[in-house]
N, C-alpha and C positions, 0 to 999 in steps of 0.2 A: 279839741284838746286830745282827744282819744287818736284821733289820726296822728297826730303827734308823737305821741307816747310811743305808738307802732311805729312811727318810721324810724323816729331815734332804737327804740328794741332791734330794728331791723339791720338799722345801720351797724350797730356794735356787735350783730352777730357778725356783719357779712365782714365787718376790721375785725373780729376774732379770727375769722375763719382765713381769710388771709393772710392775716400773721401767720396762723398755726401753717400754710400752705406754705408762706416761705419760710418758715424754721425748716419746714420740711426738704424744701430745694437746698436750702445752706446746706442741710445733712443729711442728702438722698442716698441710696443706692449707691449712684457712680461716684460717691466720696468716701464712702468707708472702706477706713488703710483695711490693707489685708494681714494677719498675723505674720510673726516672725515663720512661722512655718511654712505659712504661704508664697513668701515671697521666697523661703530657699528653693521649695518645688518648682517657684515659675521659673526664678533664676536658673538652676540644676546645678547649686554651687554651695556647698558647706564651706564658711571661713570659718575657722577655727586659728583660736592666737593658745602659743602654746610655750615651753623654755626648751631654749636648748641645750640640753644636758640628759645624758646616757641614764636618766628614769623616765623621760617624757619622751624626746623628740631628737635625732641628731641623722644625718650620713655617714655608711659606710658600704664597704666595696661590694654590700648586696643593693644598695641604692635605699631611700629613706626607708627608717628604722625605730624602734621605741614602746616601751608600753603602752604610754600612752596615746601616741601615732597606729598606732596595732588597733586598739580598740575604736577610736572615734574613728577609723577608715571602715571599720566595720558598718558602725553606725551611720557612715553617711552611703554605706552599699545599701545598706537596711532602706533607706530612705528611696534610691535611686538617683542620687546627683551626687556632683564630683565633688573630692576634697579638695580643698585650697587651704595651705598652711601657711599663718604666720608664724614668727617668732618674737616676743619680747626681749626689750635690755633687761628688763626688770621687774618684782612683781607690781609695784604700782604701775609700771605702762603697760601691764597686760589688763589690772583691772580698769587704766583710762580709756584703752583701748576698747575693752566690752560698754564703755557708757557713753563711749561718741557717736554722732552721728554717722549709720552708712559704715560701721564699724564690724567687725567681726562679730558672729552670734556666738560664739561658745569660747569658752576657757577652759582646757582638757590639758592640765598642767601641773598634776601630782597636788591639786588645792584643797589643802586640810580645810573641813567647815567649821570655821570658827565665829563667835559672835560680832567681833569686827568685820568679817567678810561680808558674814551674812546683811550687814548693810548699805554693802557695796554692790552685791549681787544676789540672784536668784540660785540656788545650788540644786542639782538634782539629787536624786538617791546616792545615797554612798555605794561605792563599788568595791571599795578598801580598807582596813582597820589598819593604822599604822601608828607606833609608841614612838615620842618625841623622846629623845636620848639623847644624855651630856659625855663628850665626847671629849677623853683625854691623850697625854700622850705618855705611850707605855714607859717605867721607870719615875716618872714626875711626881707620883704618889694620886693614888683615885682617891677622886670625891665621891664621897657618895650619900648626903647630903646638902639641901640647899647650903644651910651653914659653910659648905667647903666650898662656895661659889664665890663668897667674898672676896674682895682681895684681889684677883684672878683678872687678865687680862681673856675676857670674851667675847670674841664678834658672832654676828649673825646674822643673817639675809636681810635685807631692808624691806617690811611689809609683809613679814614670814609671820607664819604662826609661832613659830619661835619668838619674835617681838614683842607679839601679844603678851606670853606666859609670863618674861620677862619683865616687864612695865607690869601684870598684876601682880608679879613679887615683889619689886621694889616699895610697892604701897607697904609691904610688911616687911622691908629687909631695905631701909632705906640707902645703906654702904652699900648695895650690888651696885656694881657698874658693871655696863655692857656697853656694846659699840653695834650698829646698824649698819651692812655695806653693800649698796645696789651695784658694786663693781665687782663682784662676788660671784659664785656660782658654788654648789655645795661642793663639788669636786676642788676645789680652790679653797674650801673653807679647812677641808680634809688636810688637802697639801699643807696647811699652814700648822696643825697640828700636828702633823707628822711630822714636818721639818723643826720644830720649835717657835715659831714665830709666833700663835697667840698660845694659851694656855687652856683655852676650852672652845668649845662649839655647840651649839644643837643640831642636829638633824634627826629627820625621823629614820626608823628602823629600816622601811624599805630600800630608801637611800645609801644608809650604811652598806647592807647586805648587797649592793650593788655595785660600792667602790674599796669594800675594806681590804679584798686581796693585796689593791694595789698600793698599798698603804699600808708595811708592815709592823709603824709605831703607832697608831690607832690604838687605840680602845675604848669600851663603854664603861663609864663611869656608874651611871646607875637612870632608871626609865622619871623623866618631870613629866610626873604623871601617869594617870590611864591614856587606853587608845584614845584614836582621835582616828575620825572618820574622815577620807578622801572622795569627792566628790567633783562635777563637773558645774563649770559659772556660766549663768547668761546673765542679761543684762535686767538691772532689777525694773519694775513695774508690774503692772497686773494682766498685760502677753504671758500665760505660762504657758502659750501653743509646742514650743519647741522643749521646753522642760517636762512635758509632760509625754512629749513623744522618747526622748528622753530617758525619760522613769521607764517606761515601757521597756526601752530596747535594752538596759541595763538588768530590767527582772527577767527579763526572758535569760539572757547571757548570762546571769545565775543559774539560772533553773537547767541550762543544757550545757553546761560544764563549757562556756567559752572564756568565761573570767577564769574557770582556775587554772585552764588550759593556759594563757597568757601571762598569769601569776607564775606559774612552773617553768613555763618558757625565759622568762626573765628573772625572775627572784628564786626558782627552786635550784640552783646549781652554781657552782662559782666555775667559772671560766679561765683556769689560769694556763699563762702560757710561759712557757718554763724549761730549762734545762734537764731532761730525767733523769741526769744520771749517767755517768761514765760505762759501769755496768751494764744496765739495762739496755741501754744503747747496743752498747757487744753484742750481747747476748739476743738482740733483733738482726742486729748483723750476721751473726749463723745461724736464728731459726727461720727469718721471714724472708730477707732480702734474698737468698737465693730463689726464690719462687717467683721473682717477679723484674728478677734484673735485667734479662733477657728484654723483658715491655720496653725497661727505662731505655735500654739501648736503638731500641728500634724505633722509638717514639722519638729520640734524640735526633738520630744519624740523619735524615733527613732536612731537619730543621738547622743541620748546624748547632745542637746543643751539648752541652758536657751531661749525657747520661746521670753524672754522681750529682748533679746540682740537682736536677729534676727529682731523683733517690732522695736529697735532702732532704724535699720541699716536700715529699712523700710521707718522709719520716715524720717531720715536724706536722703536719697537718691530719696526719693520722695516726700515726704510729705501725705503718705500713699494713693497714687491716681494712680492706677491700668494702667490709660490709658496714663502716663509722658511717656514725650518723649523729648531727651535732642538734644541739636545741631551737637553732635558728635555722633548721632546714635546709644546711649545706649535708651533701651526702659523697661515698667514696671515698679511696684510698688518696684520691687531691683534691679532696672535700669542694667540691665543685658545685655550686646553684644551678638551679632547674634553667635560670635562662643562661648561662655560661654554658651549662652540659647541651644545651638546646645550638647555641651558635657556634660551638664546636663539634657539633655532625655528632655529641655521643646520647646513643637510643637508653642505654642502660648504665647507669652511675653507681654503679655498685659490682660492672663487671673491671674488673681491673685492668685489663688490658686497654677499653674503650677510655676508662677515667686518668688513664697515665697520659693517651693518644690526648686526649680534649685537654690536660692541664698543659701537656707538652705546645702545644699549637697555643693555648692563653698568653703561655708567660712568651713564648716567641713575639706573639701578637703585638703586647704589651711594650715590650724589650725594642720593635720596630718602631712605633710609634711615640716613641720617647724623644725630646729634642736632640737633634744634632751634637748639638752643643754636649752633651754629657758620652763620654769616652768611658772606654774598661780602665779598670773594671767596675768602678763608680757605676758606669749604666748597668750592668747587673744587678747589685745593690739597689739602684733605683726602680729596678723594675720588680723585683722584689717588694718594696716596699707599694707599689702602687696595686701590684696581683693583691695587697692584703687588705690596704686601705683608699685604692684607688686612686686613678691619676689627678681627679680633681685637690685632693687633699693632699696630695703631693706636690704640687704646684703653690699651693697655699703653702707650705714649708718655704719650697725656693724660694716665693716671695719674700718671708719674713728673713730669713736666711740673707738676700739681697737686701734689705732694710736695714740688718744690723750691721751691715757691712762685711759679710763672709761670702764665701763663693758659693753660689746654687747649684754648681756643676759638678759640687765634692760630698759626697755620700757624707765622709766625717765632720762637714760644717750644716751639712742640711740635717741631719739625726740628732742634732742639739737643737733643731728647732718644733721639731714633729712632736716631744710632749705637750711646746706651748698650745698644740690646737687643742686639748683638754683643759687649758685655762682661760675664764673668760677674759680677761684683760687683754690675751692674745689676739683667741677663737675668734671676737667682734668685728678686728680688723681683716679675718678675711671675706672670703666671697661664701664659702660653703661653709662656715662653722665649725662645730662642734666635731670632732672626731677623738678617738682613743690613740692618738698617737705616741703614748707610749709604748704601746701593744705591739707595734708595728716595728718600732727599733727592737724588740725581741726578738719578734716574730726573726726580721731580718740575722740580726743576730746567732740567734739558732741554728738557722738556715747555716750560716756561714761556717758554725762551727762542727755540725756536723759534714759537711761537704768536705772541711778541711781534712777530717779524719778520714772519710771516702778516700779521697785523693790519696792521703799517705798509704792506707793499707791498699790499692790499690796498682801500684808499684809497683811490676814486676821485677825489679832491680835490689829492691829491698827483701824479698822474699825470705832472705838468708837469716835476716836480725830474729832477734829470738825477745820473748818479752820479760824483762825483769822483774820481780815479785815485787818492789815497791814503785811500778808502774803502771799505766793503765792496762787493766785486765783484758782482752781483748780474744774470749776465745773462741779458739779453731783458727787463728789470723794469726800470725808470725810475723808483726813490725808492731814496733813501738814508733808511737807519735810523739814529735821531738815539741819543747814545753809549748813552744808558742801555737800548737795548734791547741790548745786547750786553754789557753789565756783570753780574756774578756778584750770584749773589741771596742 
């Protein structure tokens, strides 16, 4: 009986132990996942899904660009492995995106932490304080009260935190109506208030301060609510390997002034680009352009350029001042990038002579490698427009341009398409997205208008004409430019 006893004891140890031995093999060693961190290291590959729109993520003629692109390229130097960007339609496919399989680890896309997110994702430290603000259109009369929200024809992002704030008013304001639109982008939400077509919007503060130049019927109504913290998503579970490396590389970036650096680069200044002035203009015409006209000519004559176009492009890009230096670290008097100044042979971008030589050789560059197909002076004009905003996104015009049924070969039917790249409805359908293509019919514009006045007070033929006192002031210069060179184009 006792021998008994022992071997059954025996045997239940020894089916113990081998159970406990294969639990162990199902869940050895060589079977535990490796964290989300681990595998970006082994990968050497940051996916990050992000929006495209001029506060997160977009291209321009310096090649990808953005706050939020700025910082997470940091973060994944920080790490040592490369960045790979997505972009969303929308914010629910950015947060479907962070919770699919094999999916992107991070969402770095201007994302307020709000209580509904936070159950969709993991959020790291906030890196932003930004106020949600109702957005009117000037003349219509400000609200400045929920009460004044009634009534009112509102849209707003589909899955925004704006949605949120909205849906817990209506619990106490049961007549708000609002409207949701994942075909939207906030620059689009902007456009539609400015033009008249809804009557309100939210967007946060940083947002505004980043598109209100461009938008001169805009206004703030009044702040729904306190701040509200900006923060970055991973995908929610109990992995906080990546979120907490994460938290790290964001407290450090406080603590050695690379967030406010970044904050000032992009939200500290408004950027506008603009006509200065009949005047002022002149008045750079007799103090400055003598000291550097001599350059524009000799930087020309070789290339085959019109000296006074290159002067324009001078003008407008600097205001012919040798030593400009812009926020986004274009530098010189043709405000030229480190790698532009690098591939045009110029050592010093701030010496005038070299920076006129390197822009003169760019816009040539440009100007040759432009399709056949586009004729003067249209290809001026188009090469123009690509030196600002690159030939990529200028091609994405012609396209739409050929879509709508207009000529892609005529400056006047492709410059009514180059706002559309700032609107998402457009932007989607092309290849490269998001750009500031309003910016750039300016830009161009400008350019043209001052060339135009170049050209007339250059004239030796005209020398004789004398300036009228209720015409363009123009001193030390004896012509008067006749209306249409000062007439919008």
């Amino acid at each position: 009986m006792l021998a008994q006893t022992l071997f059954r004891s025996r045997c239940c140890q020894w089916l113990t132990a081998t159970g406990f031995l294969l639990l162990l093999s199902g869940c050895g060693v060589d079977d535990v996942q490796p964290t989300t961190l681990e595998r970006v290291k082994a990968d050497g590959v940051l996916r990050v899904v992000t929006r495209n729109s001029p506060a997160t993520y977009f291209q321009d003629r310096n090649g990808e660009t953005g706050f939020e692109y700025e910082l997470v390229k940091r973060f994944a130097e920080d790490l040592g492995v490369e960045l790979k960007i997505e972009t969303a339609d929308n914010l629910d496919d950015l947060f479907n995106r962070l919770n699919a399989k094999d999916g992107p680890v991070l969402g770095a896309a201007g994302l307020v932490i709000s209580p509904g997110r936070q159950a969709r994702a993991n959020f790291s430290h906030a890196y932003m304080d930004v106020t949600p603000q109702v957005i009117y259109r000037h003349g219509a009369g400000r609200p400045s009260s929920v009460d004044d929200l009634l009534g009112k024809h509102i849209v707003v992002l589909k899955g925004s935190s704006h949605a949120e704030q909205l849906a817990a008013l209506k619990l106490q304001y049961p007549q708000l109506s609002y409207e949701e639109s994942d075909a939207e982008e906030v620059v689009d939400l902007l456009r539609m208030v400015d033009e008249g077509q809804v009557d309100l919007t939210l967007v946060d503060s940083n947002e505004l301060a980043m598109n209100q130049v461009y938008f001169p019927n805009v206004r703030v109504g009044f702040d729904l609510g306190d701040a509200t913290r900006v923060g970055w998503a991973a995908a929610p579970g109990e992995d906080h390997s990546l979120q907490d490396e994460a938290n790290a590389f964001l407290d450090t970036a406080k603590e050695n002034g690379t967030l406010q650096r970044l904050k000032e680069r992009y939200y500290g200044h408004v950027d506008v680009l603009g006509y200065v002035g009949a005047y002022t203009f002149a008045k750079h015409l007799q103090e400055r352009l003598p000291r550097y006209e001599q350059h524009f000519q000799q930087a020309a004559k070789p290339l085959q350029l019109d000296w006074r176009l290159l002067a324009a492009m001078g003008y407008q890009e600097s205001l012919w001042q040798p030593d400009a230096t812009s926020k986004t670290g274009v530098r010189g008097l043709m405000m030229l990038t480190q790698n532009t100044a690098q591939a045009m042979g110029v050592v010093n971008r701030l010496d005038a002579k070299q920076s006129i030589r390197g822009g003169a050789k760019y816009i040539a560059q440009i100007k040759q490698e432009l399709p056949e197909s586009l004729l003067e002076p249209d290809r001026t004009w188009f090469a123009l427009a690509a030196y600002n905003i690159g030939g990529a996104h200028l091609e994405d015009a012609r396209k739409l341009a050929k879509a709508e049924g207009l000529n892609p070969d005529k400056w006047l039917d492709v410059k009514k398409m180059l706002p559309r790249l700032a609107q998402k409805k457009w932007f989607s359908k092309t290849r490269y997205g998001y750009a500031r293509g309003g910016e750039t019919v300016h830009f161009v514009q400008n350019i043209r208008r001052y060339y135009d006045i170049l050209t007339w007070v250059t004239q030796p033929q005209l020398e004789d004409r004398q300036i009228a006192d209720n015409n363009l002031h123009l001193p030390g210069i004896n012509k008067t430019p006749p209306a249409e060179v000062l007439a919008p184009l």
